[in-house]
PATORKOL-202774 format. One record per atom (N, C-alpha, C, O): atom name; residue number from 0; x, y, z. Coordinates in steps of 0.05 Angstrom, whole numbers. Each point is the difference from the previous one (the first is absolute). Layout:
+----+-----+--------+--------+--------+
: at :   i :     c1 :     c2 :     c3 :
+----+-----+--------+--------+--------+
: CA : NUM :      X :      Y :      Z :
...
+----+-----+--------+--------+--------+
***
This chain:
+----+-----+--------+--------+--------+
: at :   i :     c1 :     c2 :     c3 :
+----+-----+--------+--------+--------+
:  N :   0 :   -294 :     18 :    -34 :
: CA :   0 :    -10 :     27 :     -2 :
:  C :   0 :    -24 :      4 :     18 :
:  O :   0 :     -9 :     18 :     14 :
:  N :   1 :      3 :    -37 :    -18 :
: CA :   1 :    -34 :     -8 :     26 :
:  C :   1 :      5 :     14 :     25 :
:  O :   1 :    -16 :     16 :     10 :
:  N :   2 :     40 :    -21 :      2 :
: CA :   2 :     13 :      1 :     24 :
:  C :   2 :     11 :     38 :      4 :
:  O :   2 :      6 :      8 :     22 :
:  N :   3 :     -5 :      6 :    -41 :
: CA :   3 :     13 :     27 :      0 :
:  C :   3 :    -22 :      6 :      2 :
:  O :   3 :     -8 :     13 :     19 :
:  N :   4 :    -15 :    -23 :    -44 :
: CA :   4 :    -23 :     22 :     -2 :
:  C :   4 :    -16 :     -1 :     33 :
:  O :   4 :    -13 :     19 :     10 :
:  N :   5 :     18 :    -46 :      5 :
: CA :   5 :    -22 :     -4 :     23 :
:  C :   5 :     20 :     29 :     13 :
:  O :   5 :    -10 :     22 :     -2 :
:  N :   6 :     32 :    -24 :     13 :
: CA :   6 :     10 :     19 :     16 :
:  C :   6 :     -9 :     29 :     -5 :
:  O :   6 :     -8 :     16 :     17 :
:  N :   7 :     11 :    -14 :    -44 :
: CA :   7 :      2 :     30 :     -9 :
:  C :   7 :    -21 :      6 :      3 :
:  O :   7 :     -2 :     21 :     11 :
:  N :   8 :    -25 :    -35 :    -19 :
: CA :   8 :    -38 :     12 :    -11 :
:  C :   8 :    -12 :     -8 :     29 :
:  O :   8 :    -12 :     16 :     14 :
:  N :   9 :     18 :    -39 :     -7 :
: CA :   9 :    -14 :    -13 :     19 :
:  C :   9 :     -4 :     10 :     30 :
:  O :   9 :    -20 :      6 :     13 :
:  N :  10 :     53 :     -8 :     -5 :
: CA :  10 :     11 :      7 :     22 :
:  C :  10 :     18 :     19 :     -1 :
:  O :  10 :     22 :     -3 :     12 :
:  N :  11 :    -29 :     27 :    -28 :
: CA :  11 :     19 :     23 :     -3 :
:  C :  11 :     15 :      7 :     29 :
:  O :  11 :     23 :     -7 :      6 :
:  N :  12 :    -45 :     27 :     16 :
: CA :  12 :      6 :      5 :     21 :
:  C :  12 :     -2 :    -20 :     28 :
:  O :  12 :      5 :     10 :     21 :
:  N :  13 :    -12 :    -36 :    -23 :
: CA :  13 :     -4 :    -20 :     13 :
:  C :  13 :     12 :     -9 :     16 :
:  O :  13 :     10 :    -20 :     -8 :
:  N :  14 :     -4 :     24 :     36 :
: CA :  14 :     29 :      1 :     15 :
:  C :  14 :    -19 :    -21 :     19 :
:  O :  14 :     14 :     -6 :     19 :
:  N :  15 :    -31 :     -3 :    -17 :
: CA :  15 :     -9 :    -28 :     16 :
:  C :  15 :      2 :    -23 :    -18 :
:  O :  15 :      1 :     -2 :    -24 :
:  N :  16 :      0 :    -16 :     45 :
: CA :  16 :      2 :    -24 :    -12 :
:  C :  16 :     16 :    -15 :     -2 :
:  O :  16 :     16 :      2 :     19 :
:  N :  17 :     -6 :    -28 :    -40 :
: CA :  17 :     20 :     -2 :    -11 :
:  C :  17 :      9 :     -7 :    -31 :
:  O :  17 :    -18 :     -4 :    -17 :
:  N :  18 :     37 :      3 :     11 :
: CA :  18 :     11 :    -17 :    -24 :
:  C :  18 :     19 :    -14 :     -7 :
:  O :  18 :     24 :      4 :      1 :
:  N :  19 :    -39 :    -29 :    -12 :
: CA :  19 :     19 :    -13 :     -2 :
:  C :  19 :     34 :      1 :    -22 :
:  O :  19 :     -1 :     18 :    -17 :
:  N :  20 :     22 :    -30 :     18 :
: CA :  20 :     28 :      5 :     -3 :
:  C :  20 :     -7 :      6 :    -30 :
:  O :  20 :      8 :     19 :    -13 :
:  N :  21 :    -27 :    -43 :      1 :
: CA :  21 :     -3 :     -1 :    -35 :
:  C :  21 :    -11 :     28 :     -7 :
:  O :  21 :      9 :     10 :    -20 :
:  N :  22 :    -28 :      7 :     35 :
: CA :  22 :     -3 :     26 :     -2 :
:  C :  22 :     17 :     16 :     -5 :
:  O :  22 :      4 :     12 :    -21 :
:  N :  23 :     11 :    -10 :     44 :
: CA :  23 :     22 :     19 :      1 :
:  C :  23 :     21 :     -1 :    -16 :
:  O :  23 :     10 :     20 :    -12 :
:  N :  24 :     -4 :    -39 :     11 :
: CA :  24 :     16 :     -2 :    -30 :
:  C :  24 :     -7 :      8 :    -25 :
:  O :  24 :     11 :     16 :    -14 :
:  N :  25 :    -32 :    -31 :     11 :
: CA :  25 :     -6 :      0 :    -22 :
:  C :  25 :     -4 :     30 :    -12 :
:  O :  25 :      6 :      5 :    -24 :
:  N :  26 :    -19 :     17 :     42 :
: CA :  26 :      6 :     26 :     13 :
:  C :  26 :     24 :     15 :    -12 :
:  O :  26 :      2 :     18 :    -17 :
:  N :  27 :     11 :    -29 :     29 :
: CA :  27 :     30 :      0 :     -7 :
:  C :  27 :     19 :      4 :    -25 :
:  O :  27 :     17 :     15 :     -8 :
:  N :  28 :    -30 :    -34 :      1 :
: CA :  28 :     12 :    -15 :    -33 :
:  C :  28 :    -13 :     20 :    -20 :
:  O :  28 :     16 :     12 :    -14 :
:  N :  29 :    -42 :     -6 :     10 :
: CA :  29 :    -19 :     12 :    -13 :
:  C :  29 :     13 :     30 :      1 :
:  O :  29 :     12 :     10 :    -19 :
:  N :  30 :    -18 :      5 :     48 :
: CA :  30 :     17 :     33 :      4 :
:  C :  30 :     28 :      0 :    -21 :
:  O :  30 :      5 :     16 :    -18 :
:  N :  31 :     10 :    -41 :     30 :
: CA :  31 :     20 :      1 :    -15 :
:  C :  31 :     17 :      7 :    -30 :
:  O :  31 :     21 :     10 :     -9 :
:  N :  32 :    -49 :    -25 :      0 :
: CA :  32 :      8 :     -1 :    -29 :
:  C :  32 :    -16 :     17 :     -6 :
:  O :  32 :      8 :      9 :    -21 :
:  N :  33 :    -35 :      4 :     29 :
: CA :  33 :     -6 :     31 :    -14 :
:  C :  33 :     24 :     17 :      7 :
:  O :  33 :     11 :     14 :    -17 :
:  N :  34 :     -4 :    -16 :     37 :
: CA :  34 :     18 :     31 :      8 :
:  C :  34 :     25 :     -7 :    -22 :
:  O :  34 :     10 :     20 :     -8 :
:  N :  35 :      2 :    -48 :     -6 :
: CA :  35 :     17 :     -3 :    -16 :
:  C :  35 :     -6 :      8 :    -32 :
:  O :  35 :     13 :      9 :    -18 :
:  N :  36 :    -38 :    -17 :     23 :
: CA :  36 :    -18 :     11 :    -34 :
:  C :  36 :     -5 :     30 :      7 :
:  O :  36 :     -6 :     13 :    -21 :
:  N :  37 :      5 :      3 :     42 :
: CA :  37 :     -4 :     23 :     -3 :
:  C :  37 :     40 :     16 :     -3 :
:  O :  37 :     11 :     21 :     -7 :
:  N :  38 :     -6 :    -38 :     13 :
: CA :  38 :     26 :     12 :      5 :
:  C :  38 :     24 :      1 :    -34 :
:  O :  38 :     18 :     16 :     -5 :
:  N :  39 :    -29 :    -39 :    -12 :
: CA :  39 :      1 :     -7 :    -22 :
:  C :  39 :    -16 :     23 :    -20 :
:  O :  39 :      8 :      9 :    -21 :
:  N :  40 :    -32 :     -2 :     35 :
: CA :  40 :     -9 :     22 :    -19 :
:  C :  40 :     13 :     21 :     -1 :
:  O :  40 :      8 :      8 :    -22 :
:  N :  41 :     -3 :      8 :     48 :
: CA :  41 :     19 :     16 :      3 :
:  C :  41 :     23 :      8 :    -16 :
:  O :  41 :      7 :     21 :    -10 :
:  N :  42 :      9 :    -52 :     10 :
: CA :  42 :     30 :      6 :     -8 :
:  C :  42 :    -11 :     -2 :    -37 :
:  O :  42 :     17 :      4 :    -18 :
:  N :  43 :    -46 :     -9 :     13 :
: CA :  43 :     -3 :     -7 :    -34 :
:  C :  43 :      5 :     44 :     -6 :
:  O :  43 :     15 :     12 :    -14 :
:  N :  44 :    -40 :     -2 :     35 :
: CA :  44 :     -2 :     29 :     -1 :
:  C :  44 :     21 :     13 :      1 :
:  O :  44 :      3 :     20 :    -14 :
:  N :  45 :     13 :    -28 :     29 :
: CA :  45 :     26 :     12 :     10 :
:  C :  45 :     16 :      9 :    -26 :
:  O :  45 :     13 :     21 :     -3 :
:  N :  46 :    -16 :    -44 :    -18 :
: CA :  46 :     13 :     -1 :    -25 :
:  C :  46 :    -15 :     14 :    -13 :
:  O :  46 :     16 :     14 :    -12 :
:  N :  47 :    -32 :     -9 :      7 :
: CA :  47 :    -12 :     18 :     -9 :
:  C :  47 :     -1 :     18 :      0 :
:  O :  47 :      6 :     12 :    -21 :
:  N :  48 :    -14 :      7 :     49 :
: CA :  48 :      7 :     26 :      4 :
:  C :  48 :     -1 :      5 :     32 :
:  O :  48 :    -13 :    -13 :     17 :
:  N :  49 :     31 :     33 :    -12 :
: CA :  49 :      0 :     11 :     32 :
:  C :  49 :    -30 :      0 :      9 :
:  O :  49 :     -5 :    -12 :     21 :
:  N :  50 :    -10 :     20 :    -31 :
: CA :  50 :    -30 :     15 :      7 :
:  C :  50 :    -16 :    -24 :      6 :
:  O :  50 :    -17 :      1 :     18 :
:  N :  51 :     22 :    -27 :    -35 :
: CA :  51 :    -23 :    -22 :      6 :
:  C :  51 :     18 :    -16 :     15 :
:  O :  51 :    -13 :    -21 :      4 :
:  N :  52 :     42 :     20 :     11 :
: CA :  52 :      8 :    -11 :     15 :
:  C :  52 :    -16 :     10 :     22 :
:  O :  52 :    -14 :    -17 :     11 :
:  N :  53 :     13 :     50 :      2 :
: CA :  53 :    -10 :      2 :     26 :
:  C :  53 :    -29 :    -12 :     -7 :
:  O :  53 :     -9 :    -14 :     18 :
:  N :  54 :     -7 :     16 :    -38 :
: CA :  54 :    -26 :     -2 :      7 :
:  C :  54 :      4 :    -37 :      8 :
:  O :  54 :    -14 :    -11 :     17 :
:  N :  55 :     35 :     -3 :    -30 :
: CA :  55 :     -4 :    -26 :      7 :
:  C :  55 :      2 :      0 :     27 :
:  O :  55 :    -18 :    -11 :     14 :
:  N :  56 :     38 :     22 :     -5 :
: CA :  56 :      6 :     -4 :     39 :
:  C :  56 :    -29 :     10 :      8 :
:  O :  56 :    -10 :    -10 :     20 :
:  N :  57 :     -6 :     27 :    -35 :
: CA :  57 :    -20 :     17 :     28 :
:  C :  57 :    -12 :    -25 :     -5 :
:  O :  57 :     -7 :     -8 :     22 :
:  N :  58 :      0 :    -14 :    -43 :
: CA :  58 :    -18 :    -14 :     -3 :
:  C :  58 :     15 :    -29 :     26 :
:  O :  58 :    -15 :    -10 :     17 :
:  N :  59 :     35 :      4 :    -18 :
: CA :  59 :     21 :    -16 :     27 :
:  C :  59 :    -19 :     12 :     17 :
:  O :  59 :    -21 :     -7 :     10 :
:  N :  60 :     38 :     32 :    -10 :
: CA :  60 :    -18 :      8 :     36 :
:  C :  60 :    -37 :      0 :      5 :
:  O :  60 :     -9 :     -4 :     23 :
:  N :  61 :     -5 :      7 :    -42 :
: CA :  61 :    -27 :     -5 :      1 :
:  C :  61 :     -4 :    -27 :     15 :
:  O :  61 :    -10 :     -6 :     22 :
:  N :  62 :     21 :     -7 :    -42 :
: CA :  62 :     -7 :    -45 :      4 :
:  C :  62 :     11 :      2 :     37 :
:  O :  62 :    -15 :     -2 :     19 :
:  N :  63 :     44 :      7 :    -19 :
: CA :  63 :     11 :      9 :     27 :
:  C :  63 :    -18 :      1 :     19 :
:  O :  63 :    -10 :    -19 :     12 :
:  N :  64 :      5 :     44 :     -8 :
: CA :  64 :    -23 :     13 :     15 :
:  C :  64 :    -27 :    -18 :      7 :
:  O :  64 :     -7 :     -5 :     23 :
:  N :  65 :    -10 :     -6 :    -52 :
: CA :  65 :    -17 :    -12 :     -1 :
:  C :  65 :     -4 :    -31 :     19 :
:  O :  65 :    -22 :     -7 :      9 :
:  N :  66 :     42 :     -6 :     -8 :
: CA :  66 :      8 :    -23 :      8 :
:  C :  66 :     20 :     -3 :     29 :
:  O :  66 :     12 :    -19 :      9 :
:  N :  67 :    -15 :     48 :      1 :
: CA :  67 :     14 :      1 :     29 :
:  C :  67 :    -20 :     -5 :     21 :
:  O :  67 :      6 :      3 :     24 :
:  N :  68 :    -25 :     -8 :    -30 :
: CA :  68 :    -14 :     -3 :     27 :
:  C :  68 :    -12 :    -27 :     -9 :
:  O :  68 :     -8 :    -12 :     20 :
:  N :  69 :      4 :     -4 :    -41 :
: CA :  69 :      0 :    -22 :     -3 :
:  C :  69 :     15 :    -19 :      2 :
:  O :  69 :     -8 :    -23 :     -3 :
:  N :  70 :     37 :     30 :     11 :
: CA :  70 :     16 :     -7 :     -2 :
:  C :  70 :     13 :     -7 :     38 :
:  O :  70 :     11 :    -20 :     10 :
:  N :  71 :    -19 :     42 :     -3 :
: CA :  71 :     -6 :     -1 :     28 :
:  C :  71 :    -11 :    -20 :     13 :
:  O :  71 :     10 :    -17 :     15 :
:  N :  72 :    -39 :     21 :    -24 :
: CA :  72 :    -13 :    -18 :      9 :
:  C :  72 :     -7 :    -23 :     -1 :
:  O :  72 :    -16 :    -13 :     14 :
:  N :  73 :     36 :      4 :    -38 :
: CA :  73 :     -1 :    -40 :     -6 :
:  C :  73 :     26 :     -4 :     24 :
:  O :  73 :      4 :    -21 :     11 :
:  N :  74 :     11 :     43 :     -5 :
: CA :  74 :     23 :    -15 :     12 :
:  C :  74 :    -11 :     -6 :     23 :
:  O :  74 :      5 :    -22 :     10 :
:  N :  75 :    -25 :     44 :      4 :
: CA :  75 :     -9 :     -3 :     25 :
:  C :  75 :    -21 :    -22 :      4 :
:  O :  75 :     -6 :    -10 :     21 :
:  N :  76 :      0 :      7 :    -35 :
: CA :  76 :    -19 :    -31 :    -14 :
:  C :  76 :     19 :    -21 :     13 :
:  O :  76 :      0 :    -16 :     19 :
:  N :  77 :     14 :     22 :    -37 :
: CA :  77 :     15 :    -26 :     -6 :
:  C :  77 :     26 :     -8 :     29 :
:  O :  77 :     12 :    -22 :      1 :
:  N :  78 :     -8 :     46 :     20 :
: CA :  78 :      5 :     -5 :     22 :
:  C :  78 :    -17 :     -9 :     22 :
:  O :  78 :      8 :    -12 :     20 :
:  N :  79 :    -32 :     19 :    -28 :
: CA :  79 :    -28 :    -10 :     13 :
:  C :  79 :      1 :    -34 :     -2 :
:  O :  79 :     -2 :    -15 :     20 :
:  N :  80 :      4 :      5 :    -47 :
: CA :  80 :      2 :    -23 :      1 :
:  C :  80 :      9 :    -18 :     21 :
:  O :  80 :    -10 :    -18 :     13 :
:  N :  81 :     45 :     33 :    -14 :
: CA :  81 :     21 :    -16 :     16 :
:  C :  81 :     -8 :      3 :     34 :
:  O :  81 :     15 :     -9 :     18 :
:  N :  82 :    -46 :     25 :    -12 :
: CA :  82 :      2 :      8 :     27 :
:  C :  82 :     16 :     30 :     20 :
:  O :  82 :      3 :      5 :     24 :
:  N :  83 :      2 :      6 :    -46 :
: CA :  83 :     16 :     18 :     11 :
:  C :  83 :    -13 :     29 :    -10 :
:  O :  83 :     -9 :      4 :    -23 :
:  N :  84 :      9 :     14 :     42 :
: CA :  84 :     -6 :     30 :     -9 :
:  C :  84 :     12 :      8 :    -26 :
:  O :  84 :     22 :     -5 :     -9 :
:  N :  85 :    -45 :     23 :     -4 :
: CA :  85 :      2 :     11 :    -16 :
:  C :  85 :     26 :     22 :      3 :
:  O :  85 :     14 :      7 :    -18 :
:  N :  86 :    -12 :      5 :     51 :
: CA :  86 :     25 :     13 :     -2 :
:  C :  86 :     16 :    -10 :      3 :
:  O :  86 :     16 :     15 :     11 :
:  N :  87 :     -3 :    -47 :    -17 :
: CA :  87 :     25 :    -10 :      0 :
:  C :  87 :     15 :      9 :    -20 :
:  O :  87 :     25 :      3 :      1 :
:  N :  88 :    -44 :      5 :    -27 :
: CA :  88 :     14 :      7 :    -26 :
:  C :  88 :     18 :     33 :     11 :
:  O :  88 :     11 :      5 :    -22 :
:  N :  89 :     -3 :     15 :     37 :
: CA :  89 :      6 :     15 :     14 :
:  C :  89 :     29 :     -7 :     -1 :
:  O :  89 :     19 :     13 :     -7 :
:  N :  90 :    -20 :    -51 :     23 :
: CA :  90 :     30 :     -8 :    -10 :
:  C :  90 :     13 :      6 :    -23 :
:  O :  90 :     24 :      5 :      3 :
:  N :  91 :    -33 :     -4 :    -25 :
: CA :  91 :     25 :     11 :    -19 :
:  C :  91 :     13 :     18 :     -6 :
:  O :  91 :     17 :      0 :    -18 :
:  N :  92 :    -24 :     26 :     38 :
: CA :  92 :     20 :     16 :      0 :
:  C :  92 :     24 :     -4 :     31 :
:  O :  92 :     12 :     18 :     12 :
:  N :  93 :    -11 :    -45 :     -5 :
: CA :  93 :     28 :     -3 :      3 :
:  C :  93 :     17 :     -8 :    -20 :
:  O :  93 :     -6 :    -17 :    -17 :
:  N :  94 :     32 :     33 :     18 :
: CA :  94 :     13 :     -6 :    -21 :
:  C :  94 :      9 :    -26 :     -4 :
:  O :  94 :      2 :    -13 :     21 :
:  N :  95 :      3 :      2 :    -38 :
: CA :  95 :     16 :    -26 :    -21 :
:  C :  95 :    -31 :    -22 :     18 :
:  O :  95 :    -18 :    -12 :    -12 :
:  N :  96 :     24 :     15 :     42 :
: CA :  96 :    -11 :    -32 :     12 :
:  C :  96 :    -35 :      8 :     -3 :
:  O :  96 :    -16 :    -19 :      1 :
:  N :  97 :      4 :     47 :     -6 :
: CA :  97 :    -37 :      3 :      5 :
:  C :  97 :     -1 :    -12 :    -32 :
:  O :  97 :    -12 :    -21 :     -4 :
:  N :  98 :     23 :     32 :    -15 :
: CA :  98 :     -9 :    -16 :    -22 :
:  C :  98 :      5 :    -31 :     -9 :
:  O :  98 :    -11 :    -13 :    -18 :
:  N :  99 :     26 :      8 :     31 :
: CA :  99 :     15 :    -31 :     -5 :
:  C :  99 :    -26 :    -20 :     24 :
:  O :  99 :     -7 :    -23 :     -7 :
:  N : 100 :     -1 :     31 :     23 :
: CA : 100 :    -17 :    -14 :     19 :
:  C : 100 :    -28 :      6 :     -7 :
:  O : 100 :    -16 :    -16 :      9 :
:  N : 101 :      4 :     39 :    -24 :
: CA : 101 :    -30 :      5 :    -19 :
:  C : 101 :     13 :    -18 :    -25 :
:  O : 101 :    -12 :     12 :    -17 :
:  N : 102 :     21 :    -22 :      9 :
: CA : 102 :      5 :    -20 :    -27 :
:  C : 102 :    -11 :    -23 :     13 :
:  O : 102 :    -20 :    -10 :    -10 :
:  N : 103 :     34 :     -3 :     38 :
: CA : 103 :     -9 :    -20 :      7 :
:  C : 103 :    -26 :     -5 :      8 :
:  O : 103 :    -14 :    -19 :     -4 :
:  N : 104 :      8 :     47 :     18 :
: CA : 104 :    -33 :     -8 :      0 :
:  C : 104 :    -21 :      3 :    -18 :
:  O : 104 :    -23 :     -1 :      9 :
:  N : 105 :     28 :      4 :    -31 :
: CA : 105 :     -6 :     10 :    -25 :
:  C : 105 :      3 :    -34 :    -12 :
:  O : 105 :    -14 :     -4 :    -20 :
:  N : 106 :     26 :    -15 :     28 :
: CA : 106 :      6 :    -24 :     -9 :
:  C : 106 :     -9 :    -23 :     18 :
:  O : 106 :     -1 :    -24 :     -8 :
:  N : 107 :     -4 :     34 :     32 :
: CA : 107 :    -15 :    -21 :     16 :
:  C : 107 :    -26 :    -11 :     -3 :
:  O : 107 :    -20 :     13 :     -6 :
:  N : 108 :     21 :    -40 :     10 :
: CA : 108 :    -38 :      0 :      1 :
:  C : 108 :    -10 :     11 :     14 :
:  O : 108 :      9 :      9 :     21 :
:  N : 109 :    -30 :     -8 :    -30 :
: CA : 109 :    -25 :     14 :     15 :
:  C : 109 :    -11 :    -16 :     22 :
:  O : 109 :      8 :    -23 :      2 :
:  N : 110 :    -21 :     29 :     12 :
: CA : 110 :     -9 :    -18 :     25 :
:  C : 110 :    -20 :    -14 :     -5 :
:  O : 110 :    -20 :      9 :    -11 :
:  N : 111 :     24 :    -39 :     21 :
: CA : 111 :    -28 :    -11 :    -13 :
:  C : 111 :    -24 :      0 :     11 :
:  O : 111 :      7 :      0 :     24 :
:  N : 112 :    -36 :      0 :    -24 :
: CA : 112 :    -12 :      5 :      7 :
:  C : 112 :    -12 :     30 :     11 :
:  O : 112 :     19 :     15 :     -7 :
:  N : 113 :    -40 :      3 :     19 :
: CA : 113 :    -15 :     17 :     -5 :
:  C : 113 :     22 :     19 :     30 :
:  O : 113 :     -3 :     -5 :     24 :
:  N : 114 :     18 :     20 :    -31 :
: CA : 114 :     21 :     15 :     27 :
:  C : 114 :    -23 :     23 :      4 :
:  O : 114 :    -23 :     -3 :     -9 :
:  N : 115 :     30 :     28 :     23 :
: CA : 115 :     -4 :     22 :      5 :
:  C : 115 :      1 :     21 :    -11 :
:  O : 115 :     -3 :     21 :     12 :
:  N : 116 :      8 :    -21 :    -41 :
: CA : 116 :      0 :     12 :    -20 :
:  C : 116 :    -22 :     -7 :    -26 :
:  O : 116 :     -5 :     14 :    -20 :
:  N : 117 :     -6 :    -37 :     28 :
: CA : 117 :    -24 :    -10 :    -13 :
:  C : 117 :     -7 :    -31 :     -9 :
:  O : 117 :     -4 :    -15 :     19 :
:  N : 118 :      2 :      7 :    -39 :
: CA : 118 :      1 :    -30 :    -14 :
:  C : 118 :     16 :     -3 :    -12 :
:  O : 118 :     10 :     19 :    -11 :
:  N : 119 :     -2 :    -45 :     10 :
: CA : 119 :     23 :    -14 :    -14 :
:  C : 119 :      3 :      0 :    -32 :
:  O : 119 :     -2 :    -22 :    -12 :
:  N : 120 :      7 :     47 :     -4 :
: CA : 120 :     -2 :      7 :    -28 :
:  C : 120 :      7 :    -30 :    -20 :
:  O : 120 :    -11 :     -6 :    -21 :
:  N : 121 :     28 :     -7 :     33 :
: CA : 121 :      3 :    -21 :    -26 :
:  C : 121 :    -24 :    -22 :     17 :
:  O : 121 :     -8 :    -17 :    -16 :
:  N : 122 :     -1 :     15 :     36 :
: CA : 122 :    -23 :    -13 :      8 :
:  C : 122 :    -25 :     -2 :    -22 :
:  O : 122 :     -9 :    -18 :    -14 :
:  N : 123 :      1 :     47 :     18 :
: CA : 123 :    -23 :     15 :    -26 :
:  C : 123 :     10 :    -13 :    -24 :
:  O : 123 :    -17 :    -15 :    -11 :
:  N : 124 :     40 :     17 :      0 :
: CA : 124 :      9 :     -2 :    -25 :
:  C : 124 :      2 :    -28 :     -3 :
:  O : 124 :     -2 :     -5 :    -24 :
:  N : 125 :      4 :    -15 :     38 :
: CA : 125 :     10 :    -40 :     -4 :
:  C : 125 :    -39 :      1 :      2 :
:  O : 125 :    -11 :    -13 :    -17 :
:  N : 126 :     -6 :     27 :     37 :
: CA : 126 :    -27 :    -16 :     -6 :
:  C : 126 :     -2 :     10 :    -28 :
:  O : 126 :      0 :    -17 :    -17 :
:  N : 127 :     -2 :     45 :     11 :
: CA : 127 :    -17 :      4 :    -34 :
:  C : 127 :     19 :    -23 :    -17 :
:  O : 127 :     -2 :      1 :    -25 :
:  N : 128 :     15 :    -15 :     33 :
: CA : 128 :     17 :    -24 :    -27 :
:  C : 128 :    -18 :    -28 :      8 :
:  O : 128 :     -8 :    -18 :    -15 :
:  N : 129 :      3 :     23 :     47 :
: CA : 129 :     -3 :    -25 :      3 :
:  C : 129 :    -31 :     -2 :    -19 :
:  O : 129 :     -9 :    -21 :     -9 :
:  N : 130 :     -5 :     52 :      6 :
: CA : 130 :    -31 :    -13 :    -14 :
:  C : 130 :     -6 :     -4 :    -28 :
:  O : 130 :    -20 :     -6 :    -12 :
:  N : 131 :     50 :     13 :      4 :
: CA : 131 :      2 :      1 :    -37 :
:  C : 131 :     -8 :    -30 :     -2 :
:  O : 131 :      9 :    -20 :     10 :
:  N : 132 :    -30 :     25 :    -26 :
: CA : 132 :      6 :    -26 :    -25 :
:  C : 132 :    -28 :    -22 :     17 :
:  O : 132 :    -13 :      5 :     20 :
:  N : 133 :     10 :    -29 :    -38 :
: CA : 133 :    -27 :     -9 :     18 :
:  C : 133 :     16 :    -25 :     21 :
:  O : 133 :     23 :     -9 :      1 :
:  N : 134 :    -44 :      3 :     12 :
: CA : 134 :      4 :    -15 :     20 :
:  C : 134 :     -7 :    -24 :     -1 :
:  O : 134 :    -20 :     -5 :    -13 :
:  N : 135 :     37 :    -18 :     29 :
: CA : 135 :      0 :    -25 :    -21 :
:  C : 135 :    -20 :    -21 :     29 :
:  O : 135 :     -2 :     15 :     19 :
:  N : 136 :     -5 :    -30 :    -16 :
: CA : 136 :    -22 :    -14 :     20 :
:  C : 136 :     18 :    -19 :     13 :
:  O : 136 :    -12 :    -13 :     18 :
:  N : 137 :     42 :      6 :    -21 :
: CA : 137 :     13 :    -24 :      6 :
:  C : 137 :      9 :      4 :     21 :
:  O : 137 :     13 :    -17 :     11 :
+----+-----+--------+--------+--------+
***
C-alpha cells in the first residue's frame, strides 16, 4: 500500500524522474482492486435501487478521474527507468503490437546506475537497507 500511497500523495503530477518496476506494479495491483471494491459496491447498490446504482458509477468515475494523471505519470516514470521517453508510452495506441510492447517495457529492468532521467531508484532504495540495523566491527 506504501507503494500506491507514494504515487498517488507523493508524486501525483510527477512526470520526472524515475520508478522503479516494484512501484509500478505495485501501482497497479492497488488501482486494481479499489476499482474492483468500487465496482462490488456498485453492483451491492445496483440491488438495491436504480438511483444508488448511478450515484455508485459517478463515485467509479470520481476515483477514475482522480488517479488519471497519477497514473500517467508512474508509467512515464517508470519508462524513464528503462531509458526511454516518456513519449514512448504514445506506443500503445498501435493496435494489438503498441500495447503488447508497453507491457514489455513496463517489465524490463530499469537501467542500472544514474541515466538521463536521473538516479538509479532501487540504488536509493538497497542504500536506506544497507543502514538498517547496527553495524558490526568485523
Amino acid at each position: 500500500m506504501e507503494w500506491y500511497l507514494k504515487v498517488v500523495r507523493d508524486n501525483y503530477a510527477n512526470f520526472e524522474g524515475r520508478a522503479r518496476r516494484q512501484e509500478y506494479w505495485m501501482f497497479v495491483l492497488f488501482n486494481f482492486l479499489i476499482i474492483i471494491g468500487l465496482y462490488v459496491i456498485v453492483g451491492i447498490l445496483a440491488i438495491m435501487s436504480e438511483s444508488l446504482m448511478a450515484l455508485g458509477a459517478i463515485l467509479v468515475i470520481i476515483y477514475a478521474l482522480g488517479v488519471l494523471i497519477p497514473s500517467i505519470a508512474v508509467v512515464v516514470r517508470r519508462l524513464h527507468d528503462t531509458g526511454n521517453s516518456g513519449w514512448m508510452y504514445l506506443i500503445s495506441f498501435i493496435p494489438l503490437i503498441g500495447p503488447i510492447w508497453l507491457l514489455v517495457l513496463m517489465c524490463t529492468e530499469g537501467q542500472v546506475g544514474p541515466n538521463q532521467y536521473g538516479p538509479d531508484p532501487k540504488a536509493a532504495y538497497t542504500d536506506d537497507l544497507n543502514n538498517i540495523g547496527p553495524k558490526s566491527n568485523y
